[in-house]
Structure formats: C-alpha cells, structure tokens
Kinemage of the C-alpha trace (Angstrom):
@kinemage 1
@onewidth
@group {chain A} dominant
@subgroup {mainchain}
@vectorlist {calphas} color= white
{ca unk a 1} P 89.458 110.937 105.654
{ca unk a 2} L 88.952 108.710 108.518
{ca unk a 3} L 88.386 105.011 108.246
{ca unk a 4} L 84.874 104.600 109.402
{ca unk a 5} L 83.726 107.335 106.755
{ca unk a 6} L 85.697 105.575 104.293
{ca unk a 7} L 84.066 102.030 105.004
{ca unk a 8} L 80.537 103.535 105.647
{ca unk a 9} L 80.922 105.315 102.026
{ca unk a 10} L 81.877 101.848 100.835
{ca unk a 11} L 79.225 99.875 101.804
{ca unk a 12} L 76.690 102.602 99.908
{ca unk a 13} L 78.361 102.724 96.881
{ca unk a 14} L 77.793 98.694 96.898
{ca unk a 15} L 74.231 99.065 97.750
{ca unk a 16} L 73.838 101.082 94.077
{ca unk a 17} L 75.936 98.658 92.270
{ca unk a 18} L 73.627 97.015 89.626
{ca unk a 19} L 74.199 92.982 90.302
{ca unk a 20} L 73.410 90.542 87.630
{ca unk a 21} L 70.531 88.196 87.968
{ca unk a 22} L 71.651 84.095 88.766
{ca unk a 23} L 70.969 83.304 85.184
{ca unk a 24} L 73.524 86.025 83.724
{ca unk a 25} L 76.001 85.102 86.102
{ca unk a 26} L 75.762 81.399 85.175
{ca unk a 27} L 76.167 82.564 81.424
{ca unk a 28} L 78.686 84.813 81.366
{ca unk a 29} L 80.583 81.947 83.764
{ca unk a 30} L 79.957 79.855 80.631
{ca unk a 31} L 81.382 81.981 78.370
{ca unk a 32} L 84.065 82.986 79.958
{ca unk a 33} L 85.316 79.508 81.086
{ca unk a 34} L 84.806 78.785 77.142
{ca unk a 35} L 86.998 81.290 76.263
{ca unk a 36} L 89.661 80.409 78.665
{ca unk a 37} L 90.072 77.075 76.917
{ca unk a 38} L 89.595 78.023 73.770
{ca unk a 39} L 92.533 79.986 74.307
{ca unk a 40} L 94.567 77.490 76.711
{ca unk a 41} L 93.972 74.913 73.652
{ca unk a 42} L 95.625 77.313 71.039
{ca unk a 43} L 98.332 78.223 73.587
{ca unk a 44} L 99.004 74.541 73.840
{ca unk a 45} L 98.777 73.496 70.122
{ca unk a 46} L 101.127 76.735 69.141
{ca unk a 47} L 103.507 75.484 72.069
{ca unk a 48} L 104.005 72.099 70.914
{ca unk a 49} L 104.522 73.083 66.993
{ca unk a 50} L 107.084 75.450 68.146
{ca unk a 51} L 108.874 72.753 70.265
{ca unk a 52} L 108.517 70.391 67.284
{ca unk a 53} L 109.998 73.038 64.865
{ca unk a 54} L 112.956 74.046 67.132
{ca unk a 55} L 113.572 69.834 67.161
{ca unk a 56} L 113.758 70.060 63.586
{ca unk a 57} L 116.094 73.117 63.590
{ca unk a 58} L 118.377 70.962 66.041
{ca unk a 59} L 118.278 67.868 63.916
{ca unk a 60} L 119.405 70.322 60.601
{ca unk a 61} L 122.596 71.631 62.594
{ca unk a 62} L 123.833 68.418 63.676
C-alpha cells in the first residue's frame, strides 16, 4: 500500500466520522474534567491518610 492511497483513504474515513455538536463537546468536557478531580481529590485524600498512618507505624517502633 502506497502512502498517498493510504492518506487519501484517511481523509474519507474522517469525512464519515459522526462529530459531536459544540454543545456535547462542551458537556462531555464538563464531565470529564469533573471526573478527573473527583478522582485526583480521592487520590490525594487516600495519599495523605496513608502517609499519616505509616507516621504512626514509625512512631509505634521507636
């Protein structure tokens, strides 16, 4: 397969691509900005009670 055929096959498979409208962009944007700190806040929260618990391990040993 040559590259011209490849790029020229490409380009038409992009023309049937359904896009979303603006406004379904914007909201799934929304939601998935949401959901990233949603999860970056519980990532955060669960790393600082861990760090908290291993100080209190540390503080037991010594």
């Amino acid at each position: 397969m040559n590259l011209t055929k490849y790029f020229r096959d490409a380009v038409s498979e992009l023309h049937r691509v359904s896009w979303p409208t603006r406004q379904q962009a914007i909201r799934i944007s929304i939601v998935v900005l949401a959901v990233t700190f949603v999860i970056a806040f519980m990532l955060g929260f669960l790393d600082t009670f861990l760090a908290w618990g291993y100080q209190q391990l540390l503080k037991l040993s010594a």
